[in-house]
Each structure stands twice: as C-alpha cells, then as structure tokens.
N, C-alpha and C positions, 0 to 999 in steps of 0.2 A: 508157670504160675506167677501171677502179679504179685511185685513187693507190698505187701499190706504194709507189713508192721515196718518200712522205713517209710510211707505216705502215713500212716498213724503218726510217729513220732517230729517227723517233718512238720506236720501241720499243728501238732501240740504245741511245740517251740514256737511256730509262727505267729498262732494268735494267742501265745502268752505273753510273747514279745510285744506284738501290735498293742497290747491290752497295756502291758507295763508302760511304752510308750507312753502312750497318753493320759494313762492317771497320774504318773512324774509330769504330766504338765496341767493340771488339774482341770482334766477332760472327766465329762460324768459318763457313763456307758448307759445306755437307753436301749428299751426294745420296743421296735412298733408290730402295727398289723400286718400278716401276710396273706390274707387276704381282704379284700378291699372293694367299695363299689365303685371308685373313679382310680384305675391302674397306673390311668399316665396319658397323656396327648398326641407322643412324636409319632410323628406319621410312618416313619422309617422300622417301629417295633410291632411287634402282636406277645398280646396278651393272652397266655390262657384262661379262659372263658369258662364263666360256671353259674347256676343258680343254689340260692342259697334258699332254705324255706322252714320256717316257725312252723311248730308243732301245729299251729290252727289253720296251716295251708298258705297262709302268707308268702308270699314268693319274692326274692331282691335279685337283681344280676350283679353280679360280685367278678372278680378278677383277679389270679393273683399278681401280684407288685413286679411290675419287672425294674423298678429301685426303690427303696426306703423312702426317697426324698420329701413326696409330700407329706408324709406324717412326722418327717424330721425337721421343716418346714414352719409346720406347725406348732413342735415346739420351740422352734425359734421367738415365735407370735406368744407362746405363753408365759415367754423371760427366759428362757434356757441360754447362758451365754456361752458353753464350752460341751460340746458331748459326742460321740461316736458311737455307731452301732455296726454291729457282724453279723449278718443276714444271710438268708439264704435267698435270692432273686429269680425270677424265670422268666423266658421270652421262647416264645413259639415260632416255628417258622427258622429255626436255628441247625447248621448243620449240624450232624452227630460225629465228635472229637476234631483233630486237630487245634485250633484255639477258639470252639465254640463246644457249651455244652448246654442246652437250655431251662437245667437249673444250674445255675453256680453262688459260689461265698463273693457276696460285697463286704466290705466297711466303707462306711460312708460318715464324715465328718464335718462341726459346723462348728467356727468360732465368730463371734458378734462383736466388731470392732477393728476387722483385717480385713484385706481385698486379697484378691486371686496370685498378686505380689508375693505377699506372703505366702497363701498357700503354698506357691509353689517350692518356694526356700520350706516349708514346714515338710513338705512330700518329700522334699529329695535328704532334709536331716530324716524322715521316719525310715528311708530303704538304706541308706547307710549305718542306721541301727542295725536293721533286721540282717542287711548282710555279715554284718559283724557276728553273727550267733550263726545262721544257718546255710550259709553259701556255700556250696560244696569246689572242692576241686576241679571237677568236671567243667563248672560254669564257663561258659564261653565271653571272655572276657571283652570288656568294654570300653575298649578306649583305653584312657588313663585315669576309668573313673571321674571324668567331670560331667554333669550338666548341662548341656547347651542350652537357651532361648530363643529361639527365632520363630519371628511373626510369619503366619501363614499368609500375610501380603507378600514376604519376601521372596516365601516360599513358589509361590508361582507368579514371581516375578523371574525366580532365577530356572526353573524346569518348565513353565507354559509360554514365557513371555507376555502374561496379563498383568495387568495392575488394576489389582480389586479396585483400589481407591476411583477409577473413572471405569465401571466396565460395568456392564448388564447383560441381560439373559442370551441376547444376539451375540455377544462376546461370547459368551461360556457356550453357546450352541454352535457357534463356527470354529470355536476350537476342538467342540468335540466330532464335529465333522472329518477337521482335520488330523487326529489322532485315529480315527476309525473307530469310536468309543460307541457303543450302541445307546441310542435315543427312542423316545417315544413321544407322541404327540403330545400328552398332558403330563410332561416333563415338569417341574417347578425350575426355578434359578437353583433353589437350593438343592433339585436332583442333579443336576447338569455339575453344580458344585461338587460333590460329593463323587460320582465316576471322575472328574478329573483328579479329584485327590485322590482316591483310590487309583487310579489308574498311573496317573505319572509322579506322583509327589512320594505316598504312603511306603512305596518299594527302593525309595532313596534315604528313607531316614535309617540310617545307623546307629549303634551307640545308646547313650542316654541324652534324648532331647524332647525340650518343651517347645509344643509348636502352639503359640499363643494368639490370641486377637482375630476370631473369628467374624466370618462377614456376619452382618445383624441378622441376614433369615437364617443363619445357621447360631443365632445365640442363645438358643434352647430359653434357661430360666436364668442367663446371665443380665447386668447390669450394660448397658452399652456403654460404649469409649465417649469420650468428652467431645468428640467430632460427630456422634451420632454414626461412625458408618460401621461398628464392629461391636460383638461383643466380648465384655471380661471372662472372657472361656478360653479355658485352656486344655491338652489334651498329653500325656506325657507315655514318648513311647524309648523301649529298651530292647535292643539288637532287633529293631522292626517291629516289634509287636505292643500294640499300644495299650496301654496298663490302664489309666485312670482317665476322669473326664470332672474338672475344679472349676469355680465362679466367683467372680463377686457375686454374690447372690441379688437377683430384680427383687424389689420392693415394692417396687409400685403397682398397685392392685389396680388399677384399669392399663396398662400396658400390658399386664400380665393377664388379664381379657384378652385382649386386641388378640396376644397370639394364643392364647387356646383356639378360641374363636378359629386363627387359620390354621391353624393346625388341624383341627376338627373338619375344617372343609376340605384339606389335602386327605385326610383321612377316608370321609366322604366320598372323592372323585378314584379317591385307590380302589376301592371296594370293601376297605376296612370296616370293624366295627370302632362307633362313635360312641365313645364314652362322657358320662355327666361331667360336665366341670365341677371342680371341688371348691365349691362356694365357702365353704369353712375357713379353707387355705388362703382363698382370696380376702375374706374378712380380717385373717386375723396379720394377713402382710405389713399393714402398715403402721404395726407393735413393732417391726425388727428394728435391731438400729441400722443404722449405714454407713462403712461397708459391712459386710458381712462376709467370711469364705466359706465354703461348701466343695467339697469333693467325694467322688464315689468312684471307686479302686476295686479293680477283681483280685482276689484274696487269691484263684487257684492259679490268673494268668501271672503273679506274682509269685508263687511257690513254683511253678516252672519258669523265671527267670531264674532264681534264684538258686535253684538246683540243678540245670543246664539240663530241662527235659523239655524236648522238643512236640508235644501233644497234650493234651490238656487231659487226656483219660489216664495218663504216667502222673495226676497227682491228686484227683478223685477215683474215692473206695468203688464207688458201684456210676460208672459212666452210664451217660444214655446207649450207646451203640452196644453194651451189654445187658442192660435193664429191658432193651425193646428189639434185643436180638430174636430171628427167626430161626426158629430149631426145625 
C-alpha cells in the first residue's frame, strides 16, 4: 500500500513553507486561469486540447496551461511587482512516472526590478529553507551543499568540444553524427541543441548546479545577453534531475513576436497544433519594468529531491500510471 498519509504531510509542510517564504519577503500569491485559449508556443510541449462552448452553442478551443506564465505575465503588465503562484500544469505526450507525470504542481514566481542573477541567489536561499523543515535522512546527499554556476557555453566546451559562441547548425549536426545521436531532416539548431545536451552534457551534472546562458534559439521568453548571442535563462539541476527553468524576463513586445512567430512555424512543420498568440500579453509587455526575474519550479520534482524518492508517483496521491491503469 502507498504511503498517503506521509505524501499528505510531506507536501503540507512543503507548500506552507514555500508560501511563508515568500510572504516574509512580501511576495503577493495570485491565481490564474487553467484553462486557457493560447496554452504556450514551445514547440518541444503539447497541450491538452479541448473545446469550450456557451450555453447558445458558441464554440472556443481552449487548452489547458502547461505553465502559469502568460497570465503571470500579465500581471506583470498590470503593476504587479512581487507575486508567486501554486498551480496545478499539464503536458500531453509525457511518459507515465519516473520524473514525468503529465499533470504536476508548479510555483512559478515574478519580481519587477531583478534579473536572472538574482533569481538564482533567491532559488537556492528558497530550497535551503525548505530543506531546513522537510529533508529527510534518507536524501541522497549533495555535495557539500553548495550551488555551482556554469554557463552552458562551458558546458560544451568542456564534454562536446563546441564553442557556441562561433558554431552553427553544420556544427551541432556533425557532432551529432559523430556521437551516433539520431537526427532528422527538419531538425532545427535548436533540436540538434537539445539531443546533445540531453545526450552528453544532462547525464554529467551532479550535485546542485545552475547551468546558465542559454544560446538565443533556445531563450524561450528570456531577455538576451548584451552580446546578442544567449539568453538570460537559466536552468537549475539537483543530483541530475533538473528542477526549475528562471529569466530575466523579454519585454520587448515585437521580439516577443519574432519568436512566437518561429516557434509557431516549428510547431507547424512538427505536426503540432498552432495556437493563437496571446496578443493581450504582447500589449501589455511593454508596462514591465526592466529587468524583471521570473521562474517556474516542479513542486513534486522538488518533494522527491528533498525526501530522497527516486520516482515522481512516491510523492503524488493519484499518479497517471494508476489513474489510466488497465485492469
């Protein structure tokens, strides 16, 4: 029989803690919509898909959110300068347990005046909170408890041999040649990207480290580096398993086009469905101030760091692999 009542209590602690954190630093807690008519862009997720329809037959296609962001976004745009929410997210197309479950808990937070810098110093004081109250004995210990930072230029400088700062698609396509890593014709940079990090990088991080300064087609809804070649994204993983994904948050409402726009086309050429861009969002961007930080953290891949459980269904009540079990 599964432990309920130590996942019950476990996760009570966890987001009282999470919650106290942040109103001792006078963070406002907020709740958006979970379902939604523009879900997200990355070409990399799928949305589940639904229609929505008014009593007089009226029909919308709606989605639910696989992050909070653009309605957090949004309040960004409306003055909001300090707030956090604890959500419930879902992505289709996800395996069932180990460290995927395709609904899981975010918090995702946003302060108006910090860059990704901070963030990160803010993320690693919020998990040396939380471990303070909820860390079990069992946890598989991490080091000496520090933080690393290292840029993912370094990063495959020092395991591929690339140097993002002069390399392009023929680079990342002859390495992945040469690794044996499987390709396909309408590959983007930013696929070829992504299997070598996964491939040779992803399975070397130990420990607690932030792998910072991502190339620009991988800078989602970040602010780019003052060189134009990266953006302020960051990604923060604990004994290999990577927890959160932080920004300075982009402001600028027609660069923030540009890439829906490709994104939508990658989308497009995948076979995905193409979602509205959220023209709201785009309006109300250039109210934020600059910088801004923004990050979105799995609540349950975070309860199994923290309690040394190695499967994401040892710290949710009713996993998918049981909910959509065949009897």
């Amino acid at each position: 029989m599964r432990p309920f009542g130590n996942i019950i209590q476990e996760r009570q602690i966890l987001n009282n803690s999470i919650r106290s954190f942040f109103n001792s630093r006078g963070y406002l807690e907020v709740e958006t919509p979970i379902l939604v008519q523009s879900p997200g862009m990355e070409p990399n997720l799928s949305p589940f898909e639904t229609i929505v329809r008014e009593p007089n037959g009226t029909e919308h296609r709606g989605a639910l959110i696989t992050s909070p962001e653009y309605s957090m976004k949004k309040l960004l745009g409306h003055g909001l300068k300090k707030f956090f929410t604890i959500t419930k997210v879902f992505r289709n197309d996800e395996t069932f347990g180990g460290n995927h479950n395709p609904e899981f808990s975010m918090l995702e937070w946003y302060q108006q005046g910090a860059d990704y810098q901070k963030c990160m110093e803010e993320t690693e004081e919020l998990i040396r909170s939380l471990k303070s109250v909820i860390q079990s004995p069992s946890t598989t210990p991490t080091q000496d408890g520090r933080f690393e930072r290292v840029r993912v230029r370094d990063l495959f400088l020092q395991y591929i041999g690339i140097d993002l700062d002069n390399s392009d698609q023929k680079t990342l396509l002859n390495a992945c040649n040469t690794y044996g890593i499987h390709i396909t014709s309408n590959d983007t940079e930013s696929d070829l990207f992504y299997r070598l990090f996964l491939s040779k990088i992803e399975p070397k991080l130990s420990g607690n480290i932030f792998v910072y300064d991502y190339p620009k087609y991988q800078a989602s809804l970040s602010r780019l580096t003052l060189d134009g070649k990266y953006g302020e994204r960051f990604e923060l993983y604990m004994n290999g398993l990577e927890l959160c994904n932080g920004f300075t948050e982009l402001t600028d409402a027609t660069e923030q086009r540009r890439r829906f726009e490709e994104e939508a086309e990658e989308r497009k050429l995948s076979g995905k469905m193409v979602h509205p861009i959220d023209e709201e969002l785009l309006s109300l961007l250039p109210s934020v101030r600059t910088p801004t930080l923004g990050n979105a953290l799995g609540i349950d891949r975070l309860h199994m760091i923290l309690t040394g459980k190695t499967k994401i269904e040892d710290v949710i009540l009713f996993p998918a692999n049981e909910l959509f079990r065949d009897y």
